[in-house]
DOSE-57905 format. One record per residue (C-alpha): residue number from 1; residue in three letters; x, y, z. Coordinates in steps of 0.05 Angstrom, whole numbers, plus 5000, padded with zeros to 4 digits. Example, Ala and Ser with C-alpha at 12.3 -4.5 7.8 and 13.67 -1.06 7.14 Angstrom:
  nr rest   px   py   pz
   1  ALA 5246 4910 5156
   2  SER 5273 4979 5143
//
This chain:
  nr rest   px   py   pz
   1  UNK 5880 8611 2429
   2  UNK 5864 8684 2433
   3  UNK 5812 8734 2432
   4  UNK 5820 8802 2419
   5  UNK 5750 8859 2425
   6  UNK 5771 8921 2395
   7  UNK 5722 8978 2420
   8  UNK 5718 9036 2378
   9  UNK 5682 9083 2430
  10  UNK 5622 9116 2407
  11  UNK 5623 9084 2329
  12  UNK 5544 9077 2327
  13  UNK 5509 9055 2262
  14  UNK 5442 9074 2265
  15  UNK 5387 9099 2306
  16  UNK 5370 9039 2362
  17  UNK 5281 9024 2359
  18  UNK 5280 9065 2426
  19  UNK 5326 9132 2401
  20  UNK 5263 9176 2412
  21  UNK 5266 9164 2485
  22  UNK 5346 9195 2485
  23  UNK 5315 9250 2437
  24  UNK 5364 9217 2383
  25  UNK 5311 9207 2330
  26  UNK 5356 9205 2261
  27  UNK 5429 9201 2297
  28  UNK 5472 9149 2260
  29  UNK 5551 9162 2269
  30  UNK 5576 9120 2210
  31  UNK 5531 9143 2157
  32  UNK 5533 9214 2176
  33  UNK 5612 9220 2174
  34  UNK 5611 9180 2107
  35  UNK 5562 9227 2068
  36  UNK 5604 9289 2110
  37  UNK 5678 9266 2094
  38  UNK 5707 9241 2023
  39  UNK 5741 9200 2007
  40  UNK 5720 9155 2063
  41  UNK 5786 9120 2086
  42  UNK 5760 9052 2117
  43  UNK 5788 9002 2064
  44  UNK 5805 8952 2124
  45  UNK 5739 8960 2153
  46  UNK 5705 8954 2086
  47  UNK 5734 8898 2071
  48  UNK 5719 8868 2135
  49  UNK 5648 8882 2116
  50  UNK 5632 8945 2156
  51  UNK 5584 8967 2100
  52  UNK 5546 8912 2098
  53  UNK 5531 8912 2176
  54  UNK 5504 8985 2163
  55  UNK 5457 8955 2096
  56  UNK 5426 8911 2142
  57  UNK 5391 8974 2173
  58  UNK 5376 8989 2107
  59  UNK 5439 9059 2112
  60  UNK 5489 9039 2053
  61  UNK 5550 9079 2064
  62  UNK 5570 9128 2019
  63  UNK 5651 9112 2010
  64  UNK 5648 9051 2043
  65  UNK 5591 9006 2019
  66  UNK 5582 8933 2023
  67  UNK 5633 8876 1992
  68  UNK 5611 8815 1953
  69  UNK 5663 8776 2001
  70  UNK 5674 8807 2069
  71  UNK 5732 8778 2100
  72  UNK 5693 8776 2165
  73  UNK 5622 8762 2190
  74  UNK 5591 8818 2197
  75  UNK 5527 8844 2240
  76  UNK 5501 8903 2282
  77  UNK 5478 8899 2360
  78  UNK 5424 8943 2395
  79  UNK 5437 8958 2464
  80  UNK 5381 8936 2521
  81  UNK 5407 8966 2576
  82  UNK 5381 9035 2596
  83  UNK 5434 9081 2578
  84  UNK 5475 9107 2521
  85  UNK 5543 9113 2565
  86  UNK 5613 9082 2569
  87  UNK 5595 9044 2630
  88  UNK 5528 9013 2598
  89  UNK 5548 9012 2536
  90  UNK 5621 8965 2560
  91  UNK 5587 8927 2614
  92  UNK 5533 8897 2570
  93  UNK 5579 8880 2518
  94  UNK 5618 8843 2573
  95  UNK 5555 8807 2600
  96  UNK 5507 8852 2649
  97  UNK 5445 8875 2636
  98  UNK 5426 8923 2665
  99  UNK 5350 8941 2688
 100  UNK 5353 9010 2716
 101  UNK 5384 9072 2685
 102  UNK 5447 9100 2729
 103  UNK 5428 9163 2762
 104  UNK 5434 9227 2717
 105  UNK 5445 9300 2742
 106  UNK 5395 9357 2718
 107  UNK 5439 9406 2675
 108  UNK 5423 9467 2700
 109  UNK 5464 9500 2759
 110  UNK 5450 9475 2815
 111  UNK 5462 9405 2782
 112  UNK 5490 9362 2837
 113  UNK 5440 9357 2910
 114  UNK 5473 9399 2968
 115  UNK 5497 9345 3007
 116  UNK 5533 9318 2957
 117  UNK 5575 9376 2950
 118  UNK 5575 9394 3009
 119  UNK 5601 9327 3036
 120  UNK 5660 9338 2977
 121  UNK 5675 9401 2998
 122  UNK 5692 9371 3065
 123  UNK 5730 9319 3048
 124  UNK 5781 9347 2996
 125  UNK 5784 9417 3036
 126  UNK 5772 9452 2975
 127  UNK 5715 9494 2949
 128  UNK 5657 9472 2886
 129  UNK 5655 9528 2832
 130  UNK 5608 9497 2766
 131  UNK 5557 9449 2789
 132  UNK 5519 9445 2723
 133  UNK 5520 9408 2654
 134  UNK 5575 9430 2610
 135  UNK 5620 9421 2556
 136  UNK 5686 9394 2585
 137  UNK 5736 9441 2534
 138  UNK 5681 9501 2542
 139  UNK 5674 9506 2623
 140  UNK 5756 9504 2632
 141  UNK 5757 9562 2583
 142  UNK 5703 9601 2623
 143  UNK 5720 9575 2698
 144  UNK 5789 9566 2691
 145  UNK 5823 9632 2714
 146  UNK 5769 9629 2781
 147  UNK 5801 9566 2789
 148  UNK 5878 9584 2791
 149  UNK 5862 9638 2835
 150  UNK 5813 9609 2890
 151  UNK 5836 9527 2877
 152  UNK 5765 9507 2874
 153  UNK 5749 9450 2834
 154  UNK 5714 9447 2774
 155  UNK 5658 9400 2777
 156  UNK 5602 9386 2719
 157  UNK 5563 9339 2689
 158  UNK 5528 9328 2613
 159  UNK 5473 9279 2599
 160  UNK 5516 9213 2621
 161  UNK 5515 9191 2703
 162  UNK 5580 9220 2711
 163  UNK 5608 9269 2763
 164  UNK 5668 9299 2739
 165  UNK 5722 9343 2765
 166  UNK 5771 9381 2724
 167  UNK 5835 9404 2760
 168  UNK 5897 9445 2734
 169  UNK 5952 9396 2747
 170  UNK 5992 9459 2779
 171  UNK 5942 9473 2824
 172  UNK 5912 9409 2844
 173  UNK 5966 9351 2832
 174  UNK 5948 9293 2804
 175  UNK 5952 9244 2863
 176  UNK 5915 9307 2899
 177  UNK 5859 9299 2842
 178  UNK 5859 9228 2842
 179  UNK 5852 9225 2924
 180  UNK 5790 9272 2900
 181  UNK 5761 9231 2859
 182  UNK 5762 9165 2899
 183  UNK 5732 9207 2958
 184  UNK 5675 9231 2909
 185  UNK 5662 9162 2879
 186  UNK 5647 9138 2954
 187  UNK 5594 9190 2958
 188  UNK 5562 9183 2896
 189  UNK 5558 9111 2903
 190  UNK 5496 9121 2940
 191  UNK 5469 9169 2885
 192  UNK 5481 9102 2830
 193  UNK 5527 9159 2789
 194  UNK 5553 9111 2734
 195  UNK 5629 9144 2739
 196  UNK 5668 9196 2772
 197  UNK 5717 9232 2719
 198  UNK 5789 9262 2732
 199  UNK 5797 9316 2683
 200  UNK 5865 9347 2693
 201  UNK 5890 9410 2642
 202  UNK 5941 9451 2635
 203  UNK 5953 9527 2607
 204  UNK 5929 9600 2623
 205  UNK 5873 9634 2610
 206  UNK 5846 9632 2547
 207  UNK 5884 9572 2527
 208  UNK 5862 9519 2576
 209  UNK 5884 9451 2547
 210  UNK 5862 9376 2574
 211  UNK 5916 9323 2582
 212  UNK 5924 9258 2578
 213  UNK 5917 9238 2657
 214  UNK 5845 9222 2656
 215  UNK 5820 9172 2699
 216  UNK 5743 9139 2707
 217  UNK 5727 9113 2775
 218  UNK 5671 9077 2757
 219  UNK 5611 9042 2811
 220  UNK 5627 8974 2836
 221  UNK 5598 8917 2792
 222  UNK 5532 8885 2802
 223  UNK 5553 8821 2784
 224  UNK 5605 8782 2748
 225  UNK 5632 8796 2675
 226  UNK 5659 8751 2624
 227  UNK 5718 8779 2657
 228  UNK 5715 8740 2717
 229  UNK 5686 8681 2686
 230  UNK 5748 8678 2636
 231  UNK 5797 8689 2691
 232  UNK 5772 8637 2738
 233  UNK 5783 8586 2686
 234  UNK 5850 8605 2677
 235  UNK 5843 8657 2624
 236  UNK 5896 8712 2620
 237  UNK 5860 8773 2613
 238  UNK 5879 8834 2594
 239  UNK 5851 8910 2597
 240  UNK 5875 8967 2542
 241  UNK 5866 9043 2549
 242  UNK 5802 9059 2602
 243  UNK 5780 8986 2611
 244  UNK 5818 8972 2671
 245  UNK 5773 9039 2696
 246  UNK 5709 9026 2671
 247  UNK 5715 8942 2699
 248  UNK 5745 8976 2774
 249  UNK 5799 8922 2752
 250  UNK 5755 8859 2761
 251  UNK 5769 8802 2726
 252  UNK 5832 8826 2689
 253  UNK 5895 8791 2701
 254  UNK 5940 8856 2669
 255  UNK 5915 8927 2661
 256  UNK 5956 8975 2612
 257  UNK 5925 9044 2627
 258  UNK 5952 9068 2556
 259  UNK 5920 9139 2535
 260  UNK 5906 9159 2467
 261  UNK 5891 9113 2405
 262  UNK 5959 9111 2380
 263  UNK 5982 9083 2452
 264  UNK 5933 9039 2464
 265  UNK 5941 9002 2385
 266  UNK 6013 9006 2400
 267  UNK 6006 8962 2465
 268  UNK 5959 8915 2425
 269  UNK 6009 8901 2375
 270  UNK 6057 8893 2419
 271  UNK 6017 8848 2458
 272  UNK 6009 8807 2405
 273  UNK 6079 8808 2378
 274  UNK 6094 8787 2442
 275  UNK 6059 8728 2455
 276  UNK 6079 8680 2508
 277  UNK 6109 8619 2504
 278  UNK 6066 8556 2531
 279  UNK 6009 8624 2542
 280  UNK 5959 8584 2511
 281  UNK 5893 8632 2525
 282  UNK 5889 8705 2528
 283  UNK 5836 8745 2519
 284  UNK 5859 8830 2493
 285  UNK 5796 8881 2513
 286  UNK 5814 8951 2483
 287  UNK 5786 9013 2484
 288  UNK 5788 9067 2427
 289  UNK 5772 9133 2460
 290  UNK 5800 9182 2417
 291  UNK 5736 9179 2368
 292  UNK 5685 9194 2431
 293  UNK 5722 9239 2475
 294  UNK 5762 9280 2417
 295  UNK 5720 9290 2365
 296  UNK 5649 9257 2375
 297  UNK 5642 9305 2429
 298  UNK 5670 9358 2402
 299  UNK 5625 9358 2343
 300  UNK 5684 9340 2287
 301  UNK 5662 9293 2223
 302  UNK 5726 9303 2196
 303  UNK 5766 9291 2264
 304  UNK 5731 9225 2278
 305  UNK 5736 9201 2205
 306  UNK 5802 9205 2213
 307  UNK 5809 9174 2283
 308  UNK 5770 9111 2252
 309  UNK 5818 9118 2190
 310  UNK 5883 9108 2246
 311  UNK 5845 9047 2273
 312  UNK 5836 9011 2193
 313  UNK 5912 9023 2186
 314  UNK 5922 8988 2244
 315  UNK 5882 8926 2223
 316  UNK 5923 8891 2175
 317  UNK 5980 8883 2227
 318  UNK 5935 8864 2277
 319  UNK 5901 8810 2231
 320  UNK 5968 8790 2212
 321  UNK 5990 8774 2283
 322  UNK 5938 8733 2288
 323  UNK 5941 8657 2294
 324  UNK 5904 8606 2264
 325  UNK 5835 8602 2302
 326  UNK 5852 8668 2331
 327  UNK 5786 8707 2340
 328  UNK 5784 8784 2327
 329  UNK 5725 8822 2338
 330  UNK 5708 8888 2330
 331  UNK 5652 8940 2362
 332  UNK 5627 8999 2397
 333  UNK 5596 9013 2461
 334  UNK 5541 9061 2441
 335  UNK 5533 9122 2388
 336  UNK 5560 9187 2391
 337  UNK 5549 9227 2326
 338  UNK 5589 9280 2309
 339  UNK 5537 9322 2265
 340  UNK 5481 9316 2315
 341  UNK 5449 9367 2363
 342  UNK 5487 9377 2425
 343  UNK 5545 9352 2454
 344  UNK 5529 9286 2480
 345  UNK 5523 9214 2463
 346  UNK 5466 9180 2423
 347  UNK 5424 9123 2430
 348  UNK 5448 9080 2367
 349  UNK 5466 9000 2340
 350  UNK 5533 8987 2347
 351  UNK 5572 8945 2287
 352  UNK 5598 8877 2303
 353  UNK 5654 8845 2256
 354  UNK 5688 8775 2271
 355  UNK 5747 8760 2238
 356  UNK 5786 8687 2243
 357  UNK 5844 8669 2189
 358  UNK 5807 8624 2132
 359  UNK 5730 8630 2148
 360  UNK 5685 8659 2100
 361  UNK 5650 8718 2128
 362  UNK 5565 8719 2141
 363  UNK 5515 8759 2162
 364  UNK 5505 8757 2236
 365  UNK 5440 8799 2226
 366  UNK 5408 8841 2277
 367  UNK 5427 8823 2355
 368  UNK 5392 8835 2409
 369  UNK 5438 8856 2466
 370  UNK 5510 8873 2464
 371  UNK 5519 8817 2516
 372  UNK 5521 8771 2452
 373  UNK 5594 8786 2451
 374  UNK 5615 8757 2519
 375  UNK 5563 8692 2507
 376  UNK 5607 8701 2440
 377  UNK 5676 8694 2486
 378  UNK 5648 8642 2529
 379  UNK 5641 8588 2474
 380  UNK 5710 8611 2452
 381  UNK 5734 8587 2506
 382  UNK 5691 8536 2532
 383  UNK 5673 8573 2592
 384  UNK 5595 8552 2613
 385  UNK 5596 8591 2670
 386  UNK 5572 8645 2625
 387  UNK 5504 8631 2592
 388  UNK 5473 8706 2570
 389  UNK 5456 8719 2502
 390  UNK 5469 8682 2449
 391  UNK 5535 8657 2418
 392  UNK 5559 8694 2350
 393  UNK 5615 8637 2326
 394  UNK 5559 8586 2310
 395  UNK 5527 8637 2257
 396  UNK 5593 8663 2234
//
């Protein structure tokens, strides 16, 4: 048997009850990019019923709109923990629930408290130039010249816990950065900052480009995930793209740090191409991040229509591979919609779609918690270890 959660970071469907309190009143990623972009090139997603998750929030979508037979159960899930991050947003659906928001930075300069940097600055030998809430591809485009000339690093925030530090590879090498970032995720443990960020770029001024070599060092874990709770009963579990970062590796028996969407569906398909012989449970946790980090941020309808419409090619394939009592299903971690105000993520539903070869798909309805998709995993595969939330193959 395997499972397979395919995160499609930042695909939000709605505004969640408590949106107001993010100042997100009226964000909703899907619908917006569907009334933005035609023609709307989810056929796969349609027919797994993506429309019909979004109609039960009463936001048909233009281009993609409910199916009299979805292939798949179908549902949406509203996020209880405090946040409308990566971290949050992949930890609950994994089991935690969280009670307390991480810790998040005030935007304006100075951003970060004096000892922090100040302890940084210290340990990495190497001077803070930023220290305020940016735009990632904006501040290397004003601060990056300063920064080939003095070596100083490049540190910001935005209105996620995150610390990050943004590096030209030539002047700060990557091991150099990573060493960095591991020194700055000890200190801001105390300060509960959700993640520290390695942003490495390359380029001259005026055409300051990000690369691939991210990397998320992310707090330690307050408790166990589904994660550990598959693995210690023998589970093979396996992370795709940033999961291996945002889980600190807990709980997952092989991390592929793939980077891109095209990589990281590529590794799932070969993953399941490749299935082992006598490998009788597996569990496949991916993350999407092109859609968030390329184009949600960035404010591009057309961009992340198109990053979702690379993901429905994929599908078919994917749901080919599968095997009979295979379970596919397929989410987000939080909302981050390309035509709102700002630059940052919103406080949304995510969609939910559950896919097994020859069952008819249902309405899962409204959840309460994304948690319901490890409770989800842990009747899969008989793992009672795990008892959050309620179970999603019983009403599918």
């Amino acid at each position: 048997m395997q499972a397979l959660v395919l995160v499609i970071d930042s695909f939000g469907i709605g505004e969640a009850p408590d949106a107001a309190d993010f100042g997100d009143t009226g964000a909703n990623t899907a619908l917006h990019i569907c009334e933005q972009v035609s023609p709307v090139r989810w056929d796969n997603l349609k027919r797994l019923g993506l429309g019909n998750a979004s109609e039960l929030l009463g936001n048909p979508l233009p281009g993609c709109p409910a199916v009299p037979d979805p292939v798949a159960s179908f549902g949406v899930m509203r996020e209880l923990s405090p946040g409308k991050d990566t971290t949050t947003g992949h930890w609950e659906l994994a089991g935690i629930h969280l009670e307390e928001a991480f810790r998040t930075f005030p935007p304006e300069y100075p951003s970060f408290p004096a000892e922090l940097t100040e302890a940084l600055e210290k340990r990495s030998g190497r001077s803070i130039i930023g220290n305020r809430a940016a735009s990632g591809t904006a501040i290397i485009q004003e601060l990056g010249e300063e920064h080939l000339k003095s070596g100083a690093l490049i540190c910001y925030t935005s209105a996620d816990s995150v610390f990050q530090i943004a590096a030209h590879e030539e002047v700060v090498p990557l091991e150099e950065l990573y060493e960095i970032c591991e020194a700055a995720r000890e200190l801001c443990d105390g300060y509960s900052v959700a993640r520290v960020i390695a942003r490495p770029f390359m380029g001259g001024p005026g055409n300051f480009t990000r690369t691939k070599n991210r990397r998320d060092f992310s707090l330690p874990l307050p408790e166990a995930t589904i994660l550990d709770h598959l693995q210690e009963r023998g589970v093979r579990t396996v992370g795709v793209g940033k999961i291996g970062d945002i889980f600190n590796e807990s709980g997952i028996s092989e991390s592929y740090h793939d980077k891109g969407n095209e990589a990281c569906l590529e590794r799932t398909l070969s993953l399941i191409r490749e299935r082992r012989e006598g490998d009788d449970k597996t569990f496949i946790f991916v993350n999407l991040v092109d859609t968030d980090m390329i184009y949600g941020h960035r404010r591009d309808p057309r961009g992340y229509h198109d990053a979702v419409s690379g993901i429905d090619s994929a599908l078919p394939e994917i749901m080919t591979g599968m095997q009979e009592g295979d379970l596919l299903i397929v989410s987000a971690d939080h909302g981050c919609d390309p035509t709102f105000a700002g630059t940052d993520h919103t406080r949304e539903y995510v969609p939910v779609l559950l896919y097994q070869k020859g069952r008819t798909g249902r309405s899962l309805g409204i959840r309460e918690g994304l948690f319901d998709c490890a409770r989800t995993l842990s009747e899969y595969f008989n793992v009672e270890s795990y008892r959050r939330g309620r179970s999603m193959l019983s009403d599918a």
